[in-house]
C-alpha positions, 0 to 999 in steps of 0.5 A: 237677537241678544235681547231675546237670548238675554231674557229667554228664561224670564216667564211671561215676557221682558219688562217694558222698563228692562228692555228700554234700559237694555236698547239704552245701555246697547246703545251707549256701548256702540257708540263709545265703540265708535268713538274709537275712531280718531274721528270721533267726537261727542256731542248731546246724543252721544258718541259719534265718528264724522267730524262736526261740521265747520261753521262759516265763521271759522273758514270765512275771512275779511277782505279789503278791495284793492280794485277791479281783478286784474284779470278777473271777470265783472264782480271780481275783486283784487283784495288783502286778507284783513287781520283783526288789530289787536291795538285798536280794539279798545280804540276810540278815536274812529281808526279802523279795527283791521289792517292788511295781512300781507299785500297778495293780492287775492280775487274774490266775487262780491256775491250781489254782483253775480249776475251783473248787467251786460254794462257793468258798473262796479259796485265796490270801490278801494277800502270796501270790505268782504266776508268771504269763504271757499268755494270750488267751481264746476271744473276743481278750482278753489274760489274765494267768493263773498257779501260786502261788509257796509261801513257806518254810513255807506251802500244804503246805510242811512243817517240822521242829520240836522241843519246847521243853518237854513239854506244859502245859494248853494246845493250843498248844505253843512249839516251835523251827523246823528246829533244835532249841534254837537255831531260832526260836520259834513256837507251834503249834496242835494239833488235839484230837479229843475236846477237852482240853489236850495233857497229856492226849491222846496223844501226850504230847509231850515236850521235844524231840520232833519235830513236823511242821508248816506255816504257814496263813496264819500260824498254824502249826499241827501236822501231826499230830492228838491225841486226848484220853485220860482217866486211869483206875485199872487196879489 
């Protein structure tokens, strides 16, 4: 209605040009009208009155398993709210980048155990963490809930490890981590199917040879599983 009142005097018709620069500077008049609100904010569209939203990043927070809750159900966690330590941020000697905020405990669901079995077995031992954000329940009450944060190493995370020497009478071999001769040393536990040591299943591992493994709970223990074997004359 004001654009025909506005050009009402023009003969034959509005040009298209003036009426896109009109509907534009209509527009932008608008929304700095609404901007007016305390609850306006600019983005690339223009002015607008809704708060933008919270990313996850800024209400998650990192949390350090205690143990099993307390009081809580299965997949409930006692945990610290973790803060980032700004004196091991250029560390290098492997110490941990976060340290507990206070000693509250707080609950938290790990989210990979929301459906857990009718034994339950917890999934999460002390020292694990959690990214974990808000979440309120069907009855009002504000939750905290999250996904666990794998170390280097653990729940499924595997490693490179070589051999330092070929198998003994033993089902743990020492083996270096990542690198071969140079990384750390760290025994790992295999499983034989059968029984026996592992210079007498297969594969023989020899010195240098490549193993898969992870870290359960800090055992390390082999990927790959051996079978024993019984040595026999075939001539």
């Amino acid at each position: 209605m004001i654009e025909s009142q506005r050009f009402k005097h023009i003969k034959g018709g509005v040009p298209p040009q003036f009426k896109r620069q009109y509907n534009m500077l209509v527009d932008t008049v608008n929304k700095m009208q609404r901007s007016l609100f305390t609850t306006g904010f600019m983005d690339s569209t223009g002015f607008l009155t809704r708060r933008p939203p919270v990313s996850k990043s800024e209400e998650s927070k990192i949390f350090d398993v205690q143990h099993v809750a307390t009081a809580g159900g299965d997949g409930i966690y006692d945990c610290y709210e973790q803060t980032l330590d700004a004196t091991e941020w250029d560390d290098t000697d492997g110490t941990t980048k976060f340290d507990d905020k206070d000693s509250v405990e707080v609950e938290v669901l790990n989210l990979y155990e929301y459906d857990p079995e009718v034994t339950y077995v917890a999934q999460l031992v002390a020292g694990d963490l959690l990214k974990a954000w808000k979440m309120t329940d069907d009855e009002g009450t504000s939750r905290w809930v999250g996904i666990p944060l794998a170390k280097s190493g653990t729940k499924g995370i595997f490693h490179k490890s070589y051999c330092k020497a070929a198998a003994g009478a033993s089902t743990n071999i020492t083996c270096f981590l990542d690198v071969d001769t140079t990384g750390v040393e760290v025994s790992v536990a295999c499983n034989i199917s059968g029984g026996g040591n592992l210079n007498s299943c297969i594969r023989r591992l020899a010195d240098g040879d490549l193993l898969l493994i992870w870290d359960d709970s800090g055992t390390w223990r082999s990927v790959e599983g051996f079978t024993t074997t019984e040595d026999c004359d075939c001539s």
